[in-house]
C-alpha positions as CSV (number, residue, x, y, z in Angstrom):
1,X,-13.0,-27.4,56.0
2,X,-13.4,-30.2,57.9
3,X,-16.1,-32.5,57.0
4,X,-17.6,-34.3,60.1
5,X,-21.1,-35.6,58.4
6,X,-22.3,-35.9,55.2
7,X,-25.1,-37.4,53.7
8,X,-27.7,-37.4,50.7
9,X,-30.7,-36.6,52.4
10,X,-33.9,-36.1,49.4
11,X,-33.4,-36.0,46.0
12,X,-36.3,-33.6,45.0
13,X,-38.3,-33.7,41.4
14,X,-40.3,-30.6,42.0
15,X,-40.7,-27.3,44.9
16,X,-42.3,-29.3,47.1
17,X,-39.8,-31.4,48.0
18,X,-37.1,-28.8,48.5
19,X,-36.0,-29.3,52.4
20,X,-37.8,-26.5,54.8
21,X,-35.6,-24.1,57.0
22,X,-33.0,-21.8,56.8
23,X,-29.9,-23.8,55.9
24,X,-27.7,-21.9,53.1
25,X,-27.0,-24.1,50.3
26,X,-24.6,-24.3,47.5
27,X,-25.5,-25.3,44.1
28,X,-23.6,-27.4,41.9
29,X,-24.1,-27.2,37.7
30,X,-22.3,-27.9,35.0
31,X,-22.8,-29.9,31.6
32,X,-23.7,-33.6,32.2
33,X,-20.1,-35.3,32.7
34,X,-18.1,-33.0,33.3
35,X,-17.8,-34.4,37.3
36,X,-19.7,-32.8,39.1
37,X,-20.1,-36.2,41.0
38,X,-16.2,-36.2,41.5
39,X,-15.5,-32.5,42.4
40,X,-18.7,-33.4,45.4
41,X,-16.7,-36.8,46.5
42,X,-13.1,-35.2,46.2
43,X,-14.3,-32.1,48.4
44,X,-15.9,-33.9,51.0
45,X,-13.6,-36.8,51.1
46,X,-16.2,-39.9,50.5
47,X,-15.4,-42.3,47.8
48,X,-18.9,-43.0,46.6
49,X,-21.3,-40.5,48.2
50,X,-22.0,-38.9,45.0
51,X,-22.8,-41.6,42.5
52,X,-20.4,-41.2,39.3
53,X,-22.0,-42.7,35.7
54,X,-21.3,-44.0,32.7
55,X,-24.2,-42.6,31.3
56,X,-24.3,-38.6,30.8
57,X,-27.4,-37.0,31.9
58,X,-28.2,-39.5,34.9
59,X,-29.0,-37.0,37.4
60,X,-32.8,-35.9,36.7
61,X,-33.4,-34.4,40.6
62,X,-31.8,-32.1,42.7
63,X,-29.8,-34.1,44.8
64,X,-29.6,-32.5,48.2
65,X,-26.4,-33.5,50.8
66,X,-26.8,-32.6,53.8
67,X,-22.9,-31.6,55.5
68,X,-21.4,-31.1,58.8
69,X,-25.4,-30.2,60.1
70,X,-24.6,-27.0,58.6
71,X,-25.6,-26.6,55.5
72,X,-26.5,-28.4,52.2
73,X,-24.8,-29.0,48.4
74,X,-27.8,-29.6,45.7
75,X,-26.3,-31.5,42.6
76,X,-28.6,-30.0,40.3
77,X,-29.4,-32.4,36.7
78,X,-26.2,-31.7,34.1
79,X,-27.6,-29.4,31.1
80,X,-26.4,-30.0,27.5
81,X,-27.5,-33.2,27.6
82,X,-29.7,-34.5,24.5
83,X,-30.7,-38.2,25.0
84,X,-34.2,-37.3,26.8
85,X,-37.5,-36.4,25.5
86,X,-38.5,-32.7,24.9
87,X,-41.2,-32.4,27.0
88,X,-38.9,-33.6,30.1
89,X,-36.1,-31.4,29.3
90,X,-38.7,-28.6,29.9
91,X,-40.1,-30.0,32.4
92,X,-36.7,-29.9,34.6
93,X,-36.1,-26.5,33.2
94,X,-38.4,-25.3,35.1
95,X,-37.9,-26.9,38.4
96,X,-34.1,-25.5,38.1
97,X,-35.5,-21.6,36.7
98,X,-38.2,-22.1,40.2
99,X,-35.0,-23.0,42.0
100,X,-32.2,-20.5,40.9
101,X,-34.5,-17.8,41.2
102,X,-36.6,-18.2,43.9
103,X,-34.2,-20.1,46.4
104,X,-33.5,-17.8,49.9
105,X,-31.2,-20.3,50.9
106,X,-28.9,-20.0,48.0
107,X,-26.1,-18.6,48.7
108,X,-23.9,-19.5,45.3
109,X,-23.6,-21.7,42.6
110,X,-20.3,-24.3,41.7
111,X,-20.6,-24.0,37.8
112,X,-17.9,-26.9,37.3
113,X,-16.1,-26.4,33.5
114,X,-13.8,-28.8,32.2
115,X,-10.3,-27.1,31.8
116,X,-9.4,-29.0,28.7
117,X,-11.5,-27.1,26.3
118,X,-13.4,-23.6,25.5
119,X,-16.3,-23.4,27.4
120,X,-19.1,-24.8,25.9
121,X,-22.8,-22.4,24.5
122,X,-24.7,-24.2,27.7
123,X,-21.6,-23.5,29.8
124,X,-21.7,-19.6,28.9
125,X,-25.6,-19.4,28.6
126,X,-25.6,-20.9,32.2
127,X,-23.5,-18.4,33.5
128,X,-24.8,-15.6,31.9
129,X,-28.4,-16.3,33.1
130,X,-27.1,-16.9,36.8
131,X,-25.0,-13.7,36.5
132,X,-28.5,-11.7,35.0
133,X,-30.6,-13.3,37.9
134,X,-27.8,-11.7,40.4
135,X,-26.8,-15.4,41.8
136,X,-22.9,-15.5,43.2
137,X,-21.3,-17.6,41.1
138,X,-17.6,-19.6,41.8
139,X,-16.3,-21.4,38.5
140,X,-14.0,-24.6,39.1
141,X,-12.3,-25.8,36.0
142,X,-12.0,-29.4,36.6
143,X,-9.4,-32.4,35.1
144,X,-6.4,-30.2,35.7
145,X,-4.6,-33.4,36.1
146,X,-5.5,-33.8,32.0
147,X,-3.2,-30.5,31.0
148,X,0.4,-29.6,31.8
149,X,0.7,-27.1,33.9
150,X,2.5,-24.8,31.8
151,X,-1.1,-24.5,29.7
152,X,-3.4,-24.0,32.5
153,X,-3.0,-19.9,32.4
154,X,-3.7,-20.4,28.3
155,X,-6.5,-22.3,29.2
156,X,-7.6,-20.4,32.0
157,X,-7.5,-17.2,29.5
158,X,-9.7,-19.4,27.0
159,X,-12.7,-20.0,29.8
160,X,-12.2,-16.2,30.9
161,X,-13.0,-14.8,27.6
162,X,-15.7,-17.3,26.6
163,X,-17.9,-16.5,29.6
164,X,-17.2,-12.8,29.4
165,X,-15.5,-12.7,33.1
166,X,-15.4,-9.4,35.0
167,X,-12.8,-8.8,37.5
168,X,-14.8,-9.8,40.7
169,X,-15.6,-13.3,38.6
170,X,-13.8,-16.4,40.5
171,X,-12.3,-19.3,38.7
172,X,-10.0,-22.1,41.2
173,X,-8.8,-24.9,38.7
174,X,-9.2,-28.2,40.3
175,X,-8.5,-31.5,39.9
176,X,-10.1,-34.8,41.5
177,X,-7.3,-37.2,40.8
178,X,-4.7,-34.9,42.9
179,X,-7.1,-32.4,45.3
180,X,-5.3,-29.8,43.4
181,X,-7.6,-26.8,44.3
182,X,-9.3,-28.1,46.8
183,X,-8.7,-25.7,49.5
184,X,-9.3,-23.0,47.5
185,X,-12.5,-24.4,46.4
186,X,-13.3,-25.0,50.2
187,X,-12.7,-21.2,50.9
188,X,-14.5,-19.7,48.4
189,X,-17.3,-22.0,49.4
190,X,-17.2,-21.0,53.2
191,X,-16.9,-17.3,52.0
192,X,-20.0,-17.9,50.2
193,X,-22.3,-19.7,53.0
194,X,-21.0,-17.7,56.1
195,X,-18.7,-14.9,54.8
């Protein structure tokens, strides 16, 4: 796809602030640094548009980026993450459980895994929940560039059999550091929001 415009437009705390209109929307989750900030740059082509930390767990709002006048990608806060209070963990919980279940404009969610190792229990409780609330979901396994190609389909198989994939389940691995993937990621993407 070719990216004309893109912008982050509101970063929303609570329903409220989620934009008006019918624009379809992908979501994008995954545990906190696992780069969900570099899969968003790589695939739209803008060095710093999403901001990448240092410190895990910096996203705390559903940061909404407007593309192309089209349609939007919500970075949604990284889960797994343990260095903020109890009461604020819930808190966020449920804005996301409003947002993943009530959303019309949702049209699927990028749950970004990090190809290197087994799936983590938030990864696969993630997915599960998404898969029991009936939300389309693509899975990019990111940092390809971090294992030798003759292990991806070994580690590939790891991810598959963690999260309990069924046959109509998607996983593209990707990398940031080369675009490996990236078209893929693009087309399932489109598939999703305008198939």
């Amino acid at each position: 796809m070719k990216i004309s415009s893109a912008e982050l437009t509101i970063s929303a705390a609570k329903e409220e602030q989620f934009p008006k209109g019918p624009f379809p929307e992908i979501a994008l989750s995954g545990r906190s640094n696992v780069g969900k900030s570099s899969f968003i740059n790589t695939l739209l082509g803008r060095k710093g548009l999403a901001r990448i930390s240092q410190r895990p767990g910096k996203t705390r709002t559903l940061n909404y980026y407007w593309i192309n006048d089209r349609f939007h990608f919500v970075d949604v806060p990284g889960y797994g993450y343990a260095k903020v209070s109890k009461s604020e963990r819930e808190a966020w919980g449920r804005v996301m459980e409003t947002y993943f279940q009530n959303r019309e404009q949702l049209k699927a969610v990028v749950q970004i895994v990090d190809l290197r190792h087994k799936p983590s229990k938030e990864d696969v409780m993630m997915f599960d929940w998404l898969k029991h609330h009936e939300r389309p979901v693509i899975v990019i396994a990111t940092k390809a560039d971090k294992v030798s190609k003759g292990k991806w389909s070994q580690h590939t198989s790891w991810i598959k059999q963690e999260m309990h994939f069924q046959e109509e389940d998607q996983l593209i691995i990707f990398s940031s550091e080369t675009a490996q993937g990236k078209d893929k990621a693009w087309n399932a993407i489109n598939n999703a929001l305008f198939g």
